[in-house]
N, C-alpha and C positions, 0 to 999 in steps of 0.2 A: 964516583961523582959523575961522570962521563956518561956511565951506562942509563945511571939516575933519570940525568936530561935528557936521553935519547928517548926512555920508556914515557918521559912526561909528554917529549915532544909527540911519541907515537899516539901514547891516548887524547893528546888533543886534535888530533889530526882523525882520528877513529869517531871523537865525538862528532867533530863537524861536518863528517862525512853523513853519519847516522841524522844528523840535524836534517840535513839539505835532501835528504834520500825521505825523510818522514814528511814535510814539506811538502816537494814534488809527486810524492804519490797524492797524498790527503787533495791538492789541486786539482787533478782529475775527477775524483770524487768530489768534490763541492761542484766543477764543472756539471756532470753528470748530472747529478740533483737538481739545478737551476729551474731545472724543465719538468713539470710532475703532469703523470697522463693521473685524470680524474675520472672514472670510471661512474658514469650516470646515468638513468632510464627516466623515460618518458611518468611525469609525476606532479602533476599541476596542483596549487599553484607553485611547486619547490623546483618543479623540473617541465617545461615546454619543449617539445619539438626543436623549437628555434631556440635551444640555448639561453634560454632565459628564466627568470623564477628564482624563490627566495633564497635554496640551496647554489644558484650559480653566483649569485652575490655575492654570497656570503664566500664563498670559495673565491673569487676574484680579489676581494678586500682584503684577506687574509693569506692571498698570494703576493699580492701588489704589498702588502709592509713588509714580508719576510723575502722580497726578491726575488720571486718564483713565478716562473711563466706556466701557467694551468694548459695543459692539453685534454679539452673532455671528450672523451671517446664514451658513447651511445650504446645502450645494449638493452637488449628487447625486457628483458625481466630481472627481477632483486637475484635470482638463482647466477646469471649470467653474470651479474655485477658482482657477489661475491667468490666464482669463478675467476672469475677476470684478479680482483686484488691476491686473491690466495695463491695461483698460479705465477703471480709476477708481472704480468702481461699491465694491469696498469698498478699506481704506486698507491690511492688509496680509493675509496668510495664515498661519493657522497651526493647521496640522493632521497633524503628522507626514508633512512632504512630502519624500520623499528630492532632492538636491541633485546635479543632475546637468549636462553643459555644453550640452544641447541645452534644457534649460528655463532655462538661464543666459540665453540669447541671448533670452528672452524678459522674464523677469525679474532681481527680483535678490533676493541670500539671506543671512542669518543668518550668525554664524558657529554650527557644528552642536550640537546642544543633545540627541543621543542616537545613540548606533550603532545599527547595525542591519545585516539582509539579507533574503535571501530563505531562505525552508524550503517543505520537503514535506509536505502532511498526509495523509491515507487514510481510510477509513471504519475503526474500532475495529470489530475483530471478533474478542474475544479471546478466544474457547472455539475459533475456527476450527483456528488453528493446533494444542491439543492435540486437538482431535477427528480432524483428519487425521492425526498422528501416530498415534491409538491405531488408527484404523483400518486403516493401514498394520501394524503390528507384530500387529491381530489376523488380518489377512488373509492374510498370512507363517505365523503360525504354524497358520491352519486349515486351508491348504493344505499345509503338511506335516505334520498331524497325519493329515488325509487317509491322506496315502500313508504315513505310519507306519506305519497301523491295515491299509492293504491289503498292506504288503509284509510284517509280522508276521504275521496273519493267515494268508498263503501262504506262510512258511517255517514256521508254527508246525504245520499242518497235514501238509506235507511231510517233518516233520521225525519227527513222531508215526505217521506213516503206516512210515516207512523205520525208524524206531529203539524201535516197542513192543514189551515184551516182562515178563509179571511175574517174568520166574525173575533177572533182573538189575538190585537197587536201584537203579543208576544211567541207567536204562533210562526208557520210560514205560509208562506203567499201559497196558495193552489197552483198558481200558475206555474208551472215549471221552469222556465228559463229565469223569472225573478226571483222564485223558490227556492232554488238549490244552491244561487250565489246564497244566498242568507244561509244556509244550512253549513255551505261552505266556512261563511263567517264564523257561526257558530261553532262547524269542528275547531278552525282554527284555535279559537278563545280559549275554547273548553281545555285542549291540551295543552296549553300554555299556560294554564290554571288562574289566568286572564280573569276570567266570566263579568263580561261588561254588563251583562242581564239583558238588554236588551232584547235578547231572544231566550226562549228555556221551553224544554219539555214536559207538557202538562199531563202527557199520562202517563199511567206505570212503565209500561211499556219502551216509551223516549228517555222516563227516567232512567230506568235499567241500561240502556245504550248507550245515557251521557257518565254515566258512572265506570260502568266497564271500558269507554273510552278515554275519562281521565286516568283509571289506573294503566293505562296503555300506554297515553302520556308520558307518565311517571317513568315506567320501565326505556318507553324509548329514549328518551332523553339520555337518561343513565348510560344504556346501553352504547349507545352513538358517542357519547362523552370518554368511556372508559377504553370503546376500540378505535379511537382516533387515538389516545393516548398512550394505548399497549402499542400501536401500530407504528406510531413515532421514535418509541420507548423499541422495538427489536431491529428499527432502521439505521438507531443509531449505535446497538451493539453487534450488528450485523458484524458475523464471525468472518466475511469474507474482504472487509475494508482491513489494511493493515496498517496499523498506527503506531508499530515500534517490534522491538528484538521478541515481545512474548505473542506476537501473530506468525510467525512465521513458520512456526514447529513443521506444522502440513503445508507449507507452501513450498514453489520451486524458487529458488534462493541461489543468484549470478554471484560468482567470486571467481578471482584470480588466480590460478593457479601457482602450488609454492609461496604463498602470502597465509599473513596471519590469522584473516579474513577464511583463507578455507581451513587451514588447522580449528578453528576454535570450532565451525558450523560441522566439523568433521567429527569433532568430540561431543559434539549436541547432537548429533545425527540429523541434522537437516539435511534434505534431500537439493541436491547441489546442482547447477549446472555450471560448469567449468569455460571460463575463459581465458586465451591466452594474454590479452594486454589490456589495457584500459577503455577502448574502443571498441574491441569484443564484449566487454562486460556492459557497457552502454547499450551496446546494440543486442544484449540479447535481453534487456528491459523491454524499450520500446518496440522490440519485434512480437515482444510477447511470448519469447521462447521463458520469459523466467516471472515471478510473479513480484518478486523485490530483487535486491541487487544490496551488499552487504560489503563495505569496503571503508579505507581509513576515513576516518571524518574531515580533516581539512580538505583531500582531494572530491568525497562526494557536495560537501557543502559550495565549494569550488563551483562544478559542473553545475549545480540546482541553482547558481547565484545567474550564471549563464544560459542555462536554458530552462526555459519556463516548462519542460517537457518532466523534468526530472523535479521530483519532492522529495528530502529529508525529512527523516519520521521518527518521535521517538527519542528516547536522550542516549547519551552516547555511552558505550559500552566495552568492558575491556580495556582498562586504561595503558597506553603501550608511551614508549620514550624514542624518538629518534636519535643514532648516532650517526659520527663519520667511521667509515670500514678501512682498516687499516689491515696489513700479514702480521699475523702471531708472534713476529719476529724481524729482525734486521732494520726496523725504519722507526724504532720506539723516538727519535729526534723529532719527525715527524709528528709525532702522535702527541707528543709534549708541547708542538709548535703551538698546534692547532689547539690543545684544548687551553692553554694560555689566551691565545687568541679569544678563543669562545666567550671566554669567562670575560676578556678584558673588550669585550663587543657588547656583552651582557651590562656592564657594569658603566660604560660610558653614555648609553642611549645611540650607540649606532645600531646596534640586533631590533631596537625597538623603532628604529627607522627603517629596516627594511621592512619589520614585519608590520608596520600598515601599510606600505608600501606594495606588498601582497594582500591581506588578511583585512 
C-alpha cells in the first residue's frame, strides 16, 4: 500500500513537472511569433515605396485582430521575396504575388485574395492618331484639288478657244478675261452634272469636249471618293498603332524580369526587352527603348490612371490569382490564420473597403 502512494505520489509529481516544462517552453514561442517580418516589393496600387497600398492594409488589419506586430522588410523583386520566405529570413509574403505551380514547388500560398492578369500599356499619344488622320484626308484632297484646278483650267480654256462668239447668248464672250470666267463656270457645271444651260457648246467640236469632260467628271468624283476612303480605311488598320496582346508579335515588348509577364511573352516569343523593377520597365516605354510594355493589370492600370503618358490597350489577358507566400512548412498556424482572415474580410465588406479605397 506504501509503495502504491509513493509510485502515485511520484507520477503526480512527473505530470506537473511535464505540465509546467510544456507551458514555459510554448511561452517563448508565442513570444517569438508576436512579431512577424512581412516580406514586400515595391507593387502599386498593393505595395508603394512608402509602405502603403492595398496588400499593406490588409496585412496590418489582419495583424492588429490576431495580435501581431508586422515588420515589412522591402526587397527589390517577387524572385527576392520568395527567397527571403523560403529561406527563413522573413516569416511570410505578401505583395500581390501571382500563384503559380512552378513557385508552388517552392513555396506555399494563400488561398487567392484578388484576380488579376496581364495587360498591354503604350506611350499616350492622343493628338497622334487625329493629326494623321487630318493629314491624310488633307493630302487627298490637295492632290486632287491639284488636278482639278489643271484639268478645268485646260477644258475651260479649250472650251472658250472652240465655242466664242458674241452674236450667240449661249456662247462665250470673245473677250478673254469676261470669256473664260464663263467658260470656267461652265466647266464647273458640266462636271457636276449641274448643267444650268445657260451656257453650252454649239459645235461638234465643244460638243465632243463637253462630253468627254463629264465622263472625267464622273471618274473623278469616284476616284477622289474611293482614295479618301481606302486612305482613311489603312490609317485606321495601320499595322504599326498597337491596340492589344495580338499587335505585339513584331514589336519590342518591356517586362520584368522573373514575372509572369516575361514567362508567358517568352513562350510566345516576343521579342523582350528586360527590366529590373517597375520603374525600369516605365522608363524603357517612354525612352522609347521598347514599343509596349506588358505587365499585371491592376499595377499598369494604376500607373495610366496617374500618368497621362502611359495608355492601357486591349483587354486583359492570362487570367492569374494573387496569394500570401508562406515556407512549405513549420508556420501552417500561420497560413490557416490568415486565410480565415481573408475569407472573413471577404465576407464582412472590409476587403471591399479597402479595395475602393485603392481600385
Amino acid at each position: 500500500m506504501r509503495q502504491q502512494s509513493q509510485m502515485a505520489l511520484k507520477r503526480a509529481i512527473f505530470i506537473l513537472l511535464f505540465f509546467q516544462f510544456s507551458v514555459s517552453s510554448a511561452l517563448p514561442i508565442a513570444a517569438a511569433y508576436s512579431r512577424i517580418n512581412i516580406a514586400i516589393k515595391e507593387f502599386p496600387p498593393f505595395v508603394f515605396k512608402e509602405r502603403k497600398g492595398f496588400c499593406i492594409d490588409m496585412a496590418e488589419i489582419i495583424c492588429e485582430k490576431n495580435n501581431l506586430t508586422p515588420r515589412f522588410v522591402r526587397y527589390n523583386s517577387v524572385q527576392e521575396v520568395l527567397a527571403a520566405v523560403e529561406s527563413g529570413e522573413c516569416h511570410i509574403g505578401f505583395s500581390g504575388i501571382t500563384i503559380t505551380a512552378e513557385r508552388e514547388k517552392r513555396v506555399d500560398f494563400s488561398q487567392p485574395f484578388f484576380d488579376s492578369g496581364l495587360t498591354v500599356a503604350i506611350r499616350n499619344e492622343p493628338s497622334s492618331g487625329n493629326t494623321n488622320t487630318f493629314i491624310t484626308i488633307m493630302t487627298v484632297i490637295g492632290y486632287s484639288t491639284i488636278l482639278f484646278f489643271i484639268g478645268i483650267t485646260s477644258v475651260a480654256h479649250l472650251i472658250w478657244f472652240i465655242e466664242k462668239n458674241d452674236s450667240n447668248p449661249k456662247s462665250f464672250d470673245t473677250h478673254y478675261t469676261k470669256g473664260i470666267w464663263e467658260a470656267y463656270w461652265w466647266a464647273v457645271v458640266t462636271m457636276t452634272t449641274v448643267g444650268y444651260g445657260d451656257k453650252c457648246p454649239q459645235k461638234l467640236k465643244g460638243r465632243f469636249v463637253a462630253s468627254i469632260w463629264m465622263l472625267i467628271g464622273i471618274v473623278w468624283f469616284a476616284g477622289f471618293t474611293a482614295t479618301l476612303s481606302s486612305s482613311l480605311t489603312v490609317e485606321k488598320i495601320d499595322p504599326e498603332i498597337i491596340k492589344g496582346l495580338t499587335d505585339i508579335n513584331d514589336k519590342y515588348v518591356a517586362v520584368i524580369r522573373g514575372t509572369t509577364s516575361e514567362k508567358y511573352l517568352r513562350f510566345h516569343n516576343v521579342k523582350m526587352v528586360l527590366a529590373d523593377n517597375l520603374d525600369d520597365l516605365v522608363g524603357n516605354l517612354k525612352n522609347m527603348n521598347a514599343d509596349a510594355m506588358v505587365y499585371d493589370a491592376p499595377a499598369l492600370m494604376y500607373i495610366a490612371k496617374n500618368d497621362s503618358s502611359v495608355k492601357v490597350v486591349g483587354e486583359m489577358f492570362d487570367k492569374q490569382k494573387y496569394g500570401v507566400v508562406f515556407p512549405q512548412s513549420g508556420l501552417e498556424f500561420y497560413k490557416e490564420l490568415f486565410n480565415i482572415a481573408i475569407i472573413e474580410m471577404q465576407q464582412n465588406g472590409e476587403y471591399q473597403r479597402i479595395y475602393n479605397k485603392w481600385f
